[in-house]
C-alpha positions in Angstrom: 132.6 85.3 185.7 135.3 86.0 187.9 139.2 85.9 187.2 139.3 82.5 190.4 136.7 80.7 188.2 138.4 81.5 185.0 141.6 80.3 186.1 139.6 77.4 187.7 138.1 76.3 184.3 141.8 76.5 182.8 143.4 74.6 185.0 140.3 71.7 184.7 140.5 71.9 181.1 144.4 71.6 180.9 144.4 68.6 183.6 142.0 67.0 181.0 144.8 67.9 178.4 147.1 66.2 180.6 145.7 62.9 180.8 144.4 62.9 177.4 148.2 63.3 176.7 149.3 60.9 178.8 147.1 58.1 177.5 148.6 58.8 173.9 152.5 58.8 175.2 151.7 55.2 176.7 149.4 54.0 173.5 152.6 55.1 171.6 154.9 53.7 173.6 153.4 50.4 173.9 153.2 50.8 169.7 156.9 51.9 170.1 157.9 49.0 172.0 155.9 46.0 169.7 157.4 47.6 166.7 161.0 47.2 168.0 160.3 43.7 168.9 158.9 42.6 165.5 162.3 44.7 163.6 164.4 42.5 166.3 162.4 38.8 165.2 162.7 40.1 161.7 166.6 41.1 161.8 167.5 37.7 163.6 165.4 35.8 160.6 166.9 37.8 157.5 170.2 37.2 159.1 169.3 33.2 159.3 168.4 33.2 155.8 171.3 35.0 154.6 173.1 31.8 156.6 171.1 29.5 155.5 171.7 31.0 151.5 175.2 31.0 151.9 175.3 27.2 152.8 173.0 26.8 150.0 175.4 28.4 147.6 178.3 26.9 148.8 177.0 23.3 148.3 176.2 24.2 144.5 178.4 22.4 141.8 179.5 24.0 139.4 179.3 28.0 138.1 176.3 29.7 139.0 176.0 32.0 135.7 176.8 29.3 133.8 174.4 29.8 130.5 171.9 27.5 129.7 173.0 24.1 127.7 170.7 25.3 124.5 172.9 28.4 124.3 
């Protein structure tokens, strides 16, 4: 085999590389980018149920550790 058909074959087989590379940086990004999304829904609905338990609380009569009326 000569040295042009040897580099040949290593060029083909890191082009191949290439785009084999390239299809996992998108397939991650795209993973990336729905994961980011889903942590962004999920931060905006912690923070309304932190609201929402804070109005709870404050509506509350009385002590909330208050012990148990068979104590």
């Amino acid at each position: 085999m000569s040295d042009v058909d040897a580099l040949s074959e290593r060029i083909d087989a890191l082009e191949m590389r290439l785009s084999y590379q390239d299809v996992t940086i998108e397939t991650l990004n795209q993973t990336i980018t729905a994961q980011w999304t889903e942590i962004d829904r999920l931060t905006r609905q912690l923070s309304e149920l932190k609201e929402r338990l804070r109005e709870a609380e404050s509506n509350l009569s009385g002590p909330v550790n208050e012990p148990p009326p068979h104590y």
